[in-house]
Steps between C-alpha positions, in 0.01 A plus 500: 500500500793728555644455180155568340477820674843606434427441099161696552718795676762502233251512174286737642808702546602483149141583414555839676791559346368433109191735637756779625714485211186527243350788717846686533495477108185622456556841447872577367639878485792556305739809541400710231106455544585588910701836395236604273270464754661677775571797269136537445310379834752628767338763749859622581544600171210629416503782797871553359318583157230724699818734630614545149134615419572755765802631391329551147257647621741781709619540181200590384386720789891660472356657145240706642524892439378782652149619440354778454253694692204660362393846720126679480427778734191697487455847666236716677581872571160599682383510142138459606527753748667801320576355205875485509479167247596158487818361366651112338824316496635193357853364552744252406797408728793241424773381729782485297741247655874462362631153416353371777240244328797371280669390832218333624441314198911397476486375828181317411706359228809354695216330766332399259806276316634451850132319545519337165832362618400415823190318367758270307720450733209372693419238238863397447479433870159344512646265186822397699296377837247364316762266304677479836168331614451299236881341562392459833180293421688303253790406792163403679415282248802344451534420882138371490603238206775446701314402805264305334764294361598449828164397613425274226844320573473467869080386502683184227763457766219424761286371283766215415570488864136430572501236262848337623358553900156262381758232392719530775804611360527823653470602898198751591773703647635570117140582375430736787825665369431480167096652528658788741703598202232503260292682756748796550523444108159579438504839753835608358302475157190627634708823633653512160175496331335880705783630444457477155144581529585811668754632270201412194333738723736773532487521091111506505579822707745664284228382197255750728279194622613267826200306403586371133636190595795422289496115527870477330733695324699458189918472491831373611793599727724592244856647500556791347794485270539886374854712565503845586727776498511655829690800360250550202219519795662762717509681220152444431334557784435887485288455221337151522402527894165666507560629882798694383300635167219610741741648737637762192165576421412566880822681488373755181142538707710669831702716240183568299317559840832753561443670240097547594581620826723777370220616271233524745677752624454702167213730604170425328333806276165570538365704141155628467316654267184652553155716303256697677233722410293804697200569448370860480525734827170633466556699835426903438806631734794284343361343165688252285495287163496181504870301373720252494778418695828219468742430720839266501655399741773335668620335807822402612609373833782601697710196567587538889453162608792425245715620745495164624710227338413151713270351220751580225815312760259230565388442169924499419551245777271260381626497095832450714360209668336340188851512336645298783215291470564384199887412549406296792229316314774461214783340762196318649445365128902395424462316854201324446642362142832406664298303778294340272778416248709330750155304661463362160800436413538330854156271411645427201861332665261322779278372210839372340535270776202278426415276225292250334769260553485528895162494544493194231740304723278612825189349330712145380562458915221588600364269233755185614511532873059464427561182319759394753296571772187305319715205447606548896882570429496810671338716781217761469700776647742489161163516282374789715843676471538447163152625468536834701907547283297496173193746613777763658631484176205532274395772759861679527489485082152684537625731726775580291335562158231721710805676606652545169162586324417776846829635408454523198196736520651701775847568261229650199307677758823656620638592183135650350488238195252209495566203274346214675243251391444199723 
């Protein structure tokens, strides 16, 4: 009866198993169809397009002029009472301002290609974590097949224990040992298994929707065999890294802004221009026709406040600043590139170090200390052993290539340039 039972636990396992691995493949996303959707469907981005809409539209409001004012004034004087008349005037007046709206509208200008910069910069970034995420899931996948290799392997161990315990060629001691191992097998895989779950769900997220459920994803752990010129990237940088590129436009706004501060202190004119007409003094001690009458005028301020130079120092102060700005973003850029070069040039050495050829030889022991142990010419602590040596190194190569393939991203981040298609 134990034996039955033992068969009865093992195939319903590997039912399980054919059920996960047809629901897992249920719904596949490959790379391409996952950036195109984060592009479109991520809410991070799409406030990130809302602030450029805001900086076109200061441009917009930037272009306003001043308007004119329209004037009507009627008069009374006692005309009803001794008949001294009545009088009319209409007016025009105009503020004339001096280069002040061109400011504005050039330091519209420099935010508004500062935001246009920015905006990309924030989709090169959202592009490089979102294919940083997608490496991870794929490691997670990898480990998962891993595992389940692992669990598949150790249930046949105990299953052929179970079968060699019913005919009495094996102690219960040995199949105790041999269905613990298959148990921690199974929760190792299990643990294996959410974790790739969860990283499916940190790419619904970035796709704008926790609650797609992505069943599987599309790909391989692959190395990335590309040489680049570290020298060639330095040199680069200043016009390939969007942060520095918004930095020089942020850098014309504070001059342009400079510049507007200097000529709002250019006194405004006020002109006017103005008709008005009398109507006849009918009055018997001081008589009068009735006329016309114009008047121009003007208006001009007297500049004291001008006196006073802290706006024009602090507007000085901070172009100052945004120059220094931008050379620390630009020796923040040459060490980013250098880090990044030497991390993948570093994956690429560790990489180096494994091989097809080790893990080959790791699967032919594992493969003859199983038949060995079947045939009862060994112990089960050499299969488990051999066992554990060929997952570390199935999981180590994982590790690696996710390590080579992260680095990867991080070096074309770094040096502004983005040639990667997984």
């Amino acid at each position: 009866m134990k034996t039955v039972h033992t068969i009865s636990k093992a195939a319903a396992l590997a039912a399980l198993l054919l059920l996960t691995t047809l629901h897992l493949s249920a719904q596949e996303l490959d790379y391409n169809t996952f950036i195109s959707r984060v592009m479109q469907s991520n809410l991070n981005y799409a406030v990130a397009k809302l602030d450029h809409s805001v900086a076109q539209a200061d441009l917009s409001a930037a272009k306003k002029f001043n308007d004119p004012a329209l004037a009507a004034e009627y008069g009374n004087n006692s005309d009803w009472d001794i008949a001294m008349g009545q009088s009319f005037s209409f007016g025009i007046e105009k503020t004339i301002s001096f280069g002040k709206r061109s400011a504005r509208i050039s330091t519209a200008l420099h935010n508004l290609d500062a935001s246009h910069a920015r905006l990309q910069q924030f989709a090169f970034t959202l592009r490089a974590e979102a294919t940083l995420a997608f490496i991870d899931a794929l490691l997670a996948r990898t480990l998962v097949t891993i595992g389940r290799q692992n669990m598949q392997n150790m249930q046949e161990l105990y299953l052929s224990d179970s079968l060699r315990f019913a005919t009495g060629d094996m102690s219960e001691i040995d199949v105790m040992q041999t269905r613990l191992e298959a148990n921690i097998a199974k929760q190792d895989y299990q643990a294996l298994l959410a974790d790739y779950r969860n990283a499916l769900v940190e790419l619904d997220q970035l796709m704008g929707n926790p609650t797609l459920a992505t069943q599987s994803i599309v790909g391989n752990l692959d190395s990335p065999m590309r040489n680049y010129n570290l020298s060639d990237m330095l040199k680069a940088a200043d016009s390939l890294r969007l942060d520095i590129v918004q930095q020089r436009h942020l850098t014309l706004a504070s001059e342009s802004e400079l510049t507007q501060v200097r000529r709002e202190r250019i006194p405004d004119i006020d002109l006017s221009l103005g008709v008005s007409y009398s109507t006849r003094v009918r009055n018997e001690e001081a008589p009068a026709p009735e006329f016309y009458g114009y008047t121009v005028g003007i208006s001009i301020p007297l500049p004291v406040s001008n006196l006073y130079w802290g706006d024009i120092r602090a507007g000085q102060y901070k172009a100052q600043q945004a120059h220094i700005e931008t050379d620390i973003l630009r020796q923040q850029a040459q060490t980013e590139i250098i880090k990044a070069y030497n991390n993948y040039r570093s994956a690429l050495d560790r990489l180096a170090n494994y091989n097809t050829v080790i893990a080959g030889n790791a699967r032919q022991v594992l493969e003859g200390k199983t038949y060995a142990y079947m045939r009862g010419e060994t112990s089960l602590l050499e299969v488990i052993n051999a066992q554990h040596t060929y997952n570390e190194l199935q999981q180590a190569y994982a590790e690696c290539l996710h390590e080579c393939m992260t680095a990867w991203v991080e070096l074309e981040r770094a040096a502004g340039i983005w040639d990667i298609s997984l």
